[in-house]
MDTraj code that builds the backbone (N, CA, C; nanometers):
import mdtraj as md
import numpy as np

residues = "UNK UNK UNK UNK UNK UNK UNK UNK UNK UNK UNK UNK UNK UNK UNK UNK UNK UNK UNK UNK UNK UNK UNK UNK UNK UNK UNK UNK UNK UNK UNK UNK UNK UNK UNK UNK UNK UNK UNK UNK UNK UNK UNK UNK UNK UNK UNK UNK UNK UNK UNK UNK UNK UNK UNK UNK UNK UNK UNK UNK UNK UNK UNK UNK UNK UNK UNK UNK UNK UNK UNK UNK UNK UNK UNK UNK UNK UNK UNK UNK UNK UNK UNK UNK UNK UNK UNK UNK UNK UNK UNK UNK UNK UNK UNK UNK UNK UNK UNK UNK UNK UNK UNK UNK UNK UNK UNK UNK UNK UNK UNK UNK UNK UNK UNK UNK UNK UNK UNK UNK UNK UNK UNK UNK UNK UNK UNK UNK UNK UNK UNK UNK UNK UNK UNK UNK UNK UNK UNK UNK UNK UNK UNK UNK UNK UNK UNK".split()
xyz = np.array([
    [4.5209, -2.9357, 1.1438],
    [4.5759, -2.8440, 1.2414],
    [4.5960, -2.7080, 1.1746],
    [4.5729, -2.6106, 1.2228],
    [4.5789, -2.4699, 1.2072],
    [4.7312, -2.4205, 1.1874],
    [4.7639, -2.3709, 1.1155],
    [4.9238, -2.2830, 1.0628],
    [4.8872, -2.1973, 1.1562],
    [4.9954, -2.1283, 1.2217],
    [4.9799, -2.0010, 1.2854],
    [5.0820, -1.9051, 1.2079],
    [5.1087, -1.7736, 1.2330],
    [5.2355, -1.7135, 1.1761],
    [5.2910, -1.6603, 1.3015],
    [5.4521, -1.6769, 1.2854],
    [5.5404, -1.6595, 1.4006],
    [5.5350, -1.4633, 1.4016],
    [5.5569, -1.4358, 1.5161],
    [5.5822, -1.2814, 1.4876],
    [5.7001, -1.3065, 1.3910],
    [5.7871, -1.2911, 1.3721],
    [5.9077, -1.2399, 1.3189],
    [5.8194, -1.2707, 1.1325],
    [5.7349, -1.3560, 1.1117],
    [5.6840, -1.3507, 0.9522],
    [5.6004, -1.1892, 0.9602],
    [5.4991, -1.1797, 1.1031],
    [5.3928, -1.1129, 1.0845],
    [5.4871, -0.9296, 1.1106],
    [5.6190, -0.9465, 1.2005],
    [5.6613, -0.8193, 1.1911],
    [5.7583, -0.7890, 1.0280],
    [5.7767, -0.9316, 0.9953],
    [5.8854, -0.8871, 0.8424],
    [5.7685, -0.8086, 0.7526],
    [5.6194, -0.8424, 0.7875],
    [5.5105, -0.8362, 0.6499],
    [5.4771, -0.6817, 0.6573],
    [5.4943, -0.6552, 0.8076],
    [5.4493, -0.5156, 0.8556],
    [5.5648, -0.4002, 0.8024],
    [5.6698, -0.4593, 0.8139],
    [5.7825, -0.3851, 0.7844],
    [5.7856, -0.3696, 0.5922],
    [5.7653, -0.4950, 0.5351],
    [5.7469, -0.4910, 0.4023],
    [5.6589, -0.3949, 0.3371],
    [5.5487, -0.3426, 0.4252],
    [5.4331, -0.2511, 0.3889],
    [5.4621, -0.1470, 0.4308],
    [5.5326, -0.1030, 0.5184],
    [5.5846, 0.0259, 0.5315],
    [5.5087, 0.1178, 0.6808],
    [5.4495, -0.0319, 0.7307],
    [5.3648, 0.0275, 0.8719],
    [5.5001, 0.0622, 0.9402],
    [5.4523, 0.1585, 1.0202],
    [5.5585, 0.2629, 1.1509],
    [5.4256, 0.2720, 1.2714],
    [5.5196, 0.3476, 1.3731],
    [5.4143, 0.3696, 1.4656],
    [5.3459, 0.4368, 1.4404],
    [5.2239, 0.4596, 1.4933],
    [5.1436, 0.5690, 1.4917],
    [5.1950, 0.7080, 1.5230],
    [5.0936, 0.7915, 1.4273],
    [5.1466, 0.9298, 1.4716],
    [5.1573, 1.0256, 1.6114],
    [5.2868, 1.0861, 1.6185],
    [5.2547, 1.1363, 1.7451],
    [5.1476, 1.2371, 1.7957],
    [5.0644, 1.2204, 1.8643],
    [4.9142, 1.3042, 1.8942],
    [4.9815, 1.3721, 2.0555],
    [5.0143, 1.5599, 1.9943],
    [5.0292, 1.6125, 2.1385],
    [5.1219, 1.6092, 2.1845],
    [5.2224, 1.5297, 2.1507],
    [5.3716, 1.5079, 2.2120],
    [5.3672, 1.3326, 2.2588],
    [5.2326, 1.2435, 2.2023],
    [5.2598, 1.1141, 2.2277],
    [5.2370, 1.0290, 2.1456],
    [5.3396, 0.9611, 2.1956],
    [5.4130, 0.8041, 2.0659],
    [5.2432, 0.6768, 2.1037],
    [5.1843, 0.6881, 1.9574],
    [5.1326, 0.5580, 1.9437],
    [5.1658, 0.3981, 1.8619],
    [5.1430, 0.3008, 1.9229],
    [5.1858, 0.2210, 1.8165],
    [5.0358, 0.1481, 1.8463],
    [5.0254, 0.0844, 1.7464],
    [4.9538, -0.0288, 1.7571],
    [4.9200, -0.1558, 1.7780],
    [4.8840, -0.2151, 1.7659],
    [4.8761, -0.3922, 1.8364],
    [4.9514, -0.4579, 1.7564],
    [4.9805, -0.5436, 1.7657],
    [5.1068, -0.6635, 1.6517],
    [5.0270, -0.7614, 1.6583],
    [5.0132, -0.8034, 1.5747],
    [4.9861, -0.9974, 1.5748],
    [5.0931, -1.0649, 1.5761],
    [5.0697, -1.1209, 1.6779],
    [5.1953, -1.2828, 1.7434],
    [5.1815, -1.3838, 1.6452],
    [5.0233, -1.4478, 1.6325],
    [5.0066, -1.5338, 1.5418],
    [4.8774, -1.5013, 1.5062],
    [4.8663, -1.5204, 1.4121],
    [4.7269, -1.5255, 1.3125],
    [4.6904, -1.6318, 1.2325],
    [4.6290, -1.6961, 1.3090],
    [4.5381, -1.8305, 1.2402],
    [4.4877, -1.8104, 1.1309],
    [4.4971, -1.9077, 1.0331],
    [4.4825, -1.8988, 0.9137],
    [4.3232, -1.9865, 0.9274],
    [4.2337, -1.9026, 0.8759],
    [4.0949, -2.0161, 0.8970],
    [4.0626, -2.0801, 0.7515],
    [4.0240, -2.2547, 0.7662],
    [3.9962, -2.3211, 0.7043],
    [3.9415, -2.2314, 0.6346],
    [3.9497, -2.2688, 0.4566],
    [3.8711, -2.2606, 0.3435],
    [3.7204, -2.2976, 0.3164],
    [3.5797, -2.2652, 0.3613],
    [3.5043, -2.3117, 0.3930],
    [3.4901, -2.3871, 0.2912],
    [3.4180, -2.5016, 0.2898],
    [3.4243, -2.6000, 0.1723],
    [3.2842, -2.5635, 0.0920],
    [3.2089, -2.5332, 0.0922],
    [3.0845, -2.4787, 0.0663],
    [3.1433, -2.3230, -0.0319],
    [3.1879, -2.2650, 0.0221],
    [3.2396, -2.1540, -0.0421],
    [3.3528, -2.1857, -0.1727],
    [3.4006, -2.2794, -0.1222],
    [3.5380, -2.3250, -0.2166],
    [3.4670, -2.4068, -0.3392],
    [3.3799, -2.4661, -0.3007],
    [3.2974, -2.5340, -0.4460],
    [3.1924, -2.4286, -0.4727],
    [3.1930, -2.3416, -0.4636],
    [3.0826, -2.2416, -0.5087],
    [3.1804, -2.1245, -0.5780],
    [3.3026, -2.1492, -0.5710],
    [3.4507, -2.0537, -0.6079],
    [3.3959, -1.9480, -0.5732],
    [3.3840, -1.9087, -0.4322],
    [3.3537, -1.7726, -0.3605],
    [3.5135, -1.7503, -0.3202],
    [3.5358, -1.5981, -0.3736],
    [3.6663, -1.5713, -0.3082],
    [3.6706, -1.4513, -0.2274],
    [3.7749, -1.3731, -0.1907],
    [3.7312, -1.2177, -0.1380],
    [3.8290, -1.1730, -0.0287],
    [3.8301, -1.0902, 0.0109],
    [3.9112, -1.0404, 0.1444],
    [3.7965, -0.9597, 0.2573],
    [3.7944, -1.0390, 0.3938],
    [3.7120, -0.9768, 0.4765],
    [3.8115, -0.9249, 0.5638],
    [3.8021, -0.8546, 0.6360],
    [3.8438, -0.6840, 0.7180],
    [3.7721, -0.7098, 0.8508],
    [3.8367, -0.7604, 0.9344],
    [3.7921, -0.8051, 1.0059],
    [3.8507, -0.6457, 1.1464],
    [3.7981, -0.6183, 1.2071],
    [3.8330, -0.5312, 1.3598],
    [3.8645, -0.6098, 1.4444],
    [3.9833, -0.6116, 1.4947],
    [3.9962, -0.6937, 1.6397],
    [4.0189, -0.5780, 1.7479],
    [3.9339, -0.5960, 1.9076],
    [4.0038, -0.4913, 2.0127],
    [4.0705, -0.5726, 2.0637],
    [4.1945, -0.5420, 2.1194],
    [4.3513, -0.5988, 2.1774],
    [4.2855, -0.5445, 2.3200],
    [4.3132, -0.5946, 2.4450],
    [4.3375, -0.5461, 2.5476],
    [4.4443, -0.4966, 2.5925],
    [4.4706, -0.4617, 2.6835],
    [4.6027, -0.3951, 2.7199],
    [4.7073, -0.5338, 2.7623],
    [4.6783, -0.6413, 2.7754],
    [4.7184, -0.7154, 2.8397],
    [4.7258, -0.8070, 2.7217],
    [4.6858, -0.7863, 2.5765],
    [4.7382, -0.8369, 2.4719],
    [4.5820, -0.9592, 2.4171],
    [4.4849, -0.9386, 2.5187],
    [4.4021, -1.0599, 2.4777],
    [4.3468, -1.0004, 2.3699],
    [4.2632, -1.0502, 2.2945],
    [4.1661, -1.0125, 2.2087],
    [4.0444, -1.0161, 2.2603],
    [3.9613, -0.9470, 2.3063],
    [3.8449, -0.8794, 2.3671],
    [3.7345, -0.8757, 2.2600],
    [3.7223, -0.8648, 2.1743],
    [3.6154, -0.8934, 2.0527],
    [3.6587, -0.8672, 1.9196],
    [3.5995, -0.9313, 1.8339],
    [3.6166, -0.8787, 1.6686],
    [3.4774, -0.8575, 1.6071],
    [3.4655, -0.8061, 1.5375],
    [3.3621, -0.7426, 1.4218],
    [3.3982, -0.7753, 1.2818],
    [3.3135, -0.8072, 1.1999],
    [3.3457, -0.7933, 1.0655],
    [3.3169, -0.6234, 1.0404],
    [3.4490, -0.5639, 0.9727],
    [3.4590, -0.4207, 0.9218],
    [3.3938, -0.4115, 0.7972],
    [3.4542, -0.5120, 0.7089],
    [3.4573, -0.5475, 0.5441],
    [3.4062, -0.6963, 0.5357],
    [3.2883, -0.6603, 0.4270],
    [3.2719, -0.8247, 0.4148],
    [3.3398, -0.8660, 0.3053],
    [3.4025, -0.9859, 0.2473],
    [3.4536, -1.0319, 0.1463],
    [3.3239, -1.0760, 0.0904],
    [3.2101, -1.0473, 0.0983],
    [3.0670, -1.0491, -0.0447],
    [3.0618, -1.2265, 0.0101],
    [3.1371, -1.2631, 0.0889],
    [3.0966, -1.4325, 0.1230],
    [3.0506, -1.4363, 0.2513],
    [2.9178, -1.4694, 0.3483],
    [2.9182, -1.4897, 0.4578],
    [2.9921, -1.5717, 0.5284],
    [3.0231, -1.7053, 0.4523],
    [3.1048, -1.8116, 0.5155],
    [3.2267, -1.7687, 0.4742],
    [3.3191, -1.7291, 0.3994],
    [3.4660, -1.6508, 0.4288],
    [3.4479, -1.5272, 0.5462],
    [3.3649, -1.4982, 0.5301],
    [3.3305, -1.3699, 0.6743],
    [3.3467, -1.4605, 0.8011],
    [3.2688, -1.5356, 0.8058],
    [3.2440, -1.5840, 0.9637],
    [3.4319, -1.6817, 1.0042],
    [3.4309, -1.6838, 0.8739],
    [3.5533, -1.7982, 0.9392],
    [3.6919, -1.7285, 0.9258],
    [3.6696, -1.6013, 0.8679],
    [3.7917, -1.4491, 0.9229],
    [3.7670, -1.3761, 1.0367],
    [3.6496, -1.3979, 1.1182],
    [3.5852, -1.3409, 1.2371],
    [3.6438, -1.4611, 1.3279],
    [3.6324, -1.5799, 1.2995],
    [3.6743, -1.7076, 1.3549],
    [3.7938, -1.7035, 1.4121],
    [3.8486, -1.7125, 1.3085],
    [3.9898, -1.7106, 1.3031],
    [4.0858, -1.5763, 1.3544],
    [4.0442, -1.4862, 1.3484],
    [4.1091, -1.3493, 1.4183],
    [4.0433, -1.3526, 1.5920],
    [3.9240, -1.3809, 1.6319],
    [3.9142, -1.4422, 1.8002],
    [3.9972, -1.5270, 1.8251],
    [4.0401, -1.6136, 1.7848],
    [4.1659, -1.6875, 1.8193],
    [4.3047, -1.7083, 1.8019],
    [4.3159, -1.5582, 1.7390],
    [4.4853, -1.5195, 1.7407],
    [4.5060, -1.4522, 1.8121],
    [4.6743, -1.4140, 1.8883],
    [4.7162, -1.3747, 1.9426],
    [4.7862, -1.2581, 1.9367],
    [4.7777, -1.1574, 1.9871],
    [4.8211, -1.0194, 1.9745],
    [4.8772, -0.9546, 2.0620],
    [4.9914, -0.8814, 2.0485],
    [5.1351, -0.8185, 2.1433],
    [5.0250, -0.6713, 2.1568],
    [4.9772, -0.6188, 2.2952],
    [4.9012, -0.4844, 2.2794],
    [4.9682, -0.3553, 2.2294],
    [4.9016, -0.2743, 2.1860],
    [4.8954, -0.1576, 2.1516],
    [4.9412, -0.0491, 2.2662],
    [5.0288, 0.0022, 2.2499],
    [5.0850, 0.1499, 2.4026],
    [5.0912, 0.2805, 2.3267],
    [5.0477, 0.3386, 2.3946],
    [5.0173, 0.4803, 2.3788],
    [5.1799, 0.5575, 2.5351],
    [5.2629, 0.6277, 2.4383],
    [5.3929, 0.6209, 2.5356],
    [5.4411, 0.5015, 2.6291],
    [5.4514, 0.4160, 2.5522],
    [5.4861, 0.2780, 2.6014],
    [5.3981, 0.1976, 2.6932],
    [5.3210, 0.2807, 2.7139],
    [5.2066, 0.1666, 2.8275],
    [5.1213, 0.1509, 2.7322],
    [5.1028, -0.0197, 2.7578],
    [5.0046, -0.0532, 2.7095],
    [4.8773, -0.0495, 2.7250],
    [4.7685, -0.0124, 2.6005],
    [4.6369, 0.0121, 2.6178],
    [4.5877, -0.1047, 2.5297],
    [4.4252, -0.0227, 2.5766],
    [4.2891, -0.1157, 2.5088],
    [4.3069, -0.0680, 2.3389],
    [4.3419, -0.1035, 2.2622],
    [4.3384, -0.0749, 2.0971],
    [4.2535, -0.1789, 2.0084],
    [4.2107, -0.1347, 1.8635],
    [4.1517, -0.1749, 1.7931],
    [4.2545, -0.2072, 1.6733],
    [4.2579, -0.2713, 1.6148],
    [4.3316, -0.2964, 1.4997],
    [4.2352, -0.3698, 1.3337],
    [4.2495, -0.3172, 1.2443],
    [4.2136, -0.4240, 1.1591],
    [4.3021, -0.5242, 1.0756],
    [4.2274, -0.6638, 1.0500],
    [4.3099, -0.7253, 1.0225],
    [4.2583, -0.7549, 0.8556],
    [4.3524, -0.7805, 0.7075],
    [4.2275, -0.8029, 0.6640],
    [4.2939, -1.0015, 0.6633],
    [4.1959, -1.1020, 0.5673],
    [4.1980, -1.2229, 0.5629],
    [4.1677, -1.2284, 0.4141],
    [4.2601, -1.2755, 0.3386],
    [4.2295, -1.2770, 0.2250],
    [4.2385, -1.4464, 0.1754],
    [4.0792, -1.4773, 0.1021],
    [4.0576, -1.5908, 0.0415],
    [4.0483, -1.6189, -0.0928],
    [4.1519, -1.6523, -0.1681],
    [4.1508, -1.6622, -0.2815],
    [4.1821, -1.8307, -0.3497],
    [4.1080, -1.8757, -0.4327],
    [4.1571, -2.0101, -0.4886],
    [4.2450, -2.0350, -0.5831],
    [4.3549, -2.1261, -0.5666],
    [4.4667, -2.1249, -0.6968],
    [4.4357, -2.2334, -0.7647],
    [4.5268, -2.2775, -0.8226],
    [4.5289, -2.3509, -0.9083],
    [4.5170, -2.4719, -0.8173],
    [4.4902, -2.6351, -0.8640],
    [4.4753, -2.7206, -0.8185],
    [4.5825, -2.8241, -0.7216],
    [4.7297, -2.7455, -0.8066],
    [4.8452, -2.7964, -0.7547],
    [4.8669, -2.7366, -0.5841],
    [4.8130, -2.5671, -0.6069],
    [4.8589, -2.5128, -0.4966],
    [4.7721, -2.5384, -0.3385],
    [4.6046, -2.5563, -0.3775],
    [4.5295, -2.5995, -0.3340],
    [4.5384, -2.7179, -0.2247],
    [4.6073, -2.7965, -0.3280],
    [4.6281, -2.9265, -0.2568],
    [4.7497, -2.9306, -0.1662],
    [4.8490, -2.8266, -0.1717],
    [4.9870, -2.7939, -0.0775],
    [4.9013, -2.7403, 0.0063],
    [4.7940, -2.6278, 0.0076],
    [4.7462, -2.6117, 0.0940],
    [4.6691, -2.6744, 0.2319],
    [4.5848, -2.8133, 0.1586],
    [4.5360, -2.9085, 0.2649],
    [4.6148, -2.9897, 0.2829],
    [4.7662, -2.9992, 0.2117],
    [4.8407, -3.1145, 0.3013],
    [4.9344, -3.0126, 0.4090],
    [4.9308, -2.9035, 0.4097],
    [4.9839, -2.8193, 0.5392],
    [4.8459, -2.8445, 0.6456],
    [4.7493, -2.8294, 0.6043],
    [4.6590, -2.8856, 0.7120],
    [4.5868, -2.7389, 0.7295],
    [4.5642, -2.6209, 0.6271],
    [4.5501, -2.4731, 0.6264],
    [4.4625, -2.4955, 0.4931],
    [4.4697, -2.3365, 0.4370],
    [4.3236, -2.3075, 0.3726],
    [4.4599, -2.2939, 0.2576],
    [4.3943, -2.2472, 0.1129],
    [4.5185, -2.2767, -0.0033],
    [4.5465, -2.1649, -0.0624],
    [4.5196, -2.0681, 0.0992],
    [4.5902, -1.9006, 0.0291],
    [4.7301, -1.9250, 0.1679],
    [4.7465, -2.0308, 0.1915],
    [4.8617, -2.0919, 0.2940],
    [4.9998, -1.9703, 0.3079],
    [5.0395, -1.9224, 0.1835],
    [5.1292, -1.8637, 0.1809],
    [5.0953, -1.6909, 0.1605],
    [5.0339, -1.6514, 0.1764],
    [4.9542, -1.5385, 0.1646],
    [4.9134, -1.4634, 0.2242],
    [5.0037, -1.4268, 0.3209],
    [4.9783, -1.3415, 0.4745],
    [4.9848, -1.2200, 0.4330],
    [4.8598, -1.1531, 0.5297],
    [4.8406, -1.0013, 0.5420],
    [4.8698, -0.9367, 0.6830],
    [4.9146, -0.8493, 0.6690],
    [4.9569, -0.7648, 0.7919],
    [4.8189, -0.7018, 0.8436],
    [4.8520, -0.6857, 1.0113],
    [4.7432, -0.5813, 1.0863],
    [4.7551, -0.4469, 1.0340],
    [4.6539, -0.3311, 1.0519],
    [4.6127, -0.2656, 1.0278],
    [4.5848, -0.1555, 1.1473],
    [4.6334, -0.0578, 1.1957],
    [4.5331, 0.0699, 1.2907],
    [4.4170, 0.0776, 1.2352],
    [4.3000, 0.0536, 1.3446],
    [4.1514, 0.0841, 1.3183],
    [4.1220, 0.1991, 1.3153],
    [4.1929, 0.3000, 1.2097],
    [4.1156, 0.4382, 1.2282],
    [4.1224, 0.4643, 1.0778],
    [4.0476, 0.5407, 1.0951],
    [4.0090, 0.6272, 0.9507],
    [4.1443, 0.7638, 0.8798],
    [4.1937, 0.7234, 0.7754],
    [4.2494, 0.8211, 0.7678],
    [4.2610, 0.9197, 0.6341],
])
top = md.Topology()
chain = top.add_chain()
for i, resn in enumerate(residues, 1):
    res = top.add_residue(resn, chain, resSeq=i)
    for name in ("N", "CA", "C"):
        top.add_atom(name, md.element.get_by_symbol(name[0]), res)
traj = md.Trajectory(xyz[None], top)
């Protein structure tokens, strides 16, 4: 079964990094999309015995209505199979939308997914949570813009 992260982990992580709203453009308040939960995607096993590690950067668009409408790989983590299964896994999380002066809009966010292998002890906490064995290792969303 899939770990999800509760908002209150994914807003403490956002707050830990020092994300704020977006800047005001013109006289208006942006914020960006939140992740509710973010599925943690299996460790591909193919990748994990080949000790492929990496962080992929994945784009998600939020709808206004909070769905996730598509993702893109932004960044590849140099692994196709850690790519596809951070593309995976970000289509099937859930996201609070993005408002531009409090109404909510269509926004882009990036997320990244970072896959890294530990040691054998930690690994194995990882598949008995029933998750990949970067389990404890959450990354915050991202505004999709260039700055």
């Amino acid at each position: 079964m899939k770990e999800t992260l509760t908002l209150t982990a994914v807003a403490l992580a956002l707050l830990a990094c020092g994300s704020q709203p977006g800047p005001a453009t013109a006289g208006r308040t942006e914020v960006p999309p939140i992740a509710l939960s973010l599925l943690q995607p299996a460790y591909p096993e193919e990748a994990r015995k080949a000790g492929a590690e990496g962080t992929a950067m994945v784009e998600v668009t939020v709808g206004a209505d909070g769905a996730v409408l598509g993702c893109s790989l932004a960044v590849s983590s140099g692994n196709t199979l850690l790519d596809d299964a951070a593309v995976g896994a970000a289509q099937s999380s859930k996201f609070g939308p993005g408002t531009i002066d409090g109404k909510p809009v269509e926004m882009k966010v990036k997320v990244p997914f970072r896959f890294k292998l530990g040691d054998k002890a930690e690994e194995q906490r990882g598949e008995e949570l029933g998750g990949s064995s970067w389990a404890s290792r959450h990354e915050p969303a991202f505004p999709a813009r260039e700055v």
